[in-house]
C-alpha positions as MATLAB code, in Angstrom:
seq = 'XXXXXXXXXXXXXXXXXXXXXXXXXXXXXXXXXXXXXXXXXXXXXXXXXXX';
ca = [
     -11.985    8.330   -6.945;
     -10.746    6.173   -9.771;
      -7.865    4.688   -8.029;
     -10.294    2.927   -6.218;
     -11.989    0.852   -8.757;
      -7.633   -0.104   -9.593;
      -7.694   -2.109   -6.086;
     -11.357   -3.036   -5.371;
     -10.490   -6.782   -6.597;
      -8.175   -6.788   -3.378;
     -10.068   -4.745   -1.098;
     -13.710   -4.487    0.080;
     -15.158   -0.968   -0.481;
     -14.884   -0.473    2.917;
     -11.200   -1.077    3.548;
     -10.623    1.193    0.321;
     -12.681    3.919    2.443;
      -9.923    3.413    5.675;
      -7.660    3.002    3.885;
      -7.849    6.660    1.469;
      -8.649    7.826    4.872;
      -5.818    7.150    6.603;
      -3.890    8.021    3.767;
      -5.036   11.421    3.847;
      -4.696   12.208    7.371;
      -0.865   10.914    6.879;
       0.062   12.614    3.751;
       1.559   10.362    1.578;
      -0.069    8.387   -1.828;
      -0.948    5.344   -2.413;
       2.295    4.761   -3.920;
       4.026    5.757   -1.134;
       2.425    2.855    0.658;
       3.236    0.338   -1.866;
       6.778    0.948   -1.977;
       7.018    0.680    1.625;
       4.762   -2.724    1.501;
       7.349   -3.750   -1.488;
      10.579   -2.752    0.753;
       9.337   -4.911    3.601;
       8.604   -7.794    1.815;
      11.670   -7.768    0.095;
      13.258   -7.348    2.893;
      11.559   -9.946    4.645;
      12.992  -12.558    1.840;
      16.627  -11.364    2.759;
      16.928   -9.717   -0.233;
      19.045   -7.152    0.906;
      21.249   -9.683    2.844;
      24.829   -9.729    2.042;
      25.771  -12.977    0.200;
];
């Protein structure tokens, strides 16, 4: 899969395995995921707080 070798500086080549895994039996992409991860953090940061 080439969108592994895209994320293999972060990941080991097992979590890349369990991770496409788990991905699959979901559903969803990996860009699904990382707008979810993105959404978090920024909310975490209180971006979406009213000012």
């Amino acid at each position: 899969m080439a969108q592994e070798f895209r994320i293999s500086p972060y990941f080991s080549k097992k979590q890349v395995t369990a991770i496409d895994k788990l991905i699959d039996k979901i559903g969803c992409s990996r860009a699904d995921v990382v707008k979810q991860l993105v959404l978090i953090k920024l909310a975490e940061m209180g971006y979406f707080d009213k000012k």
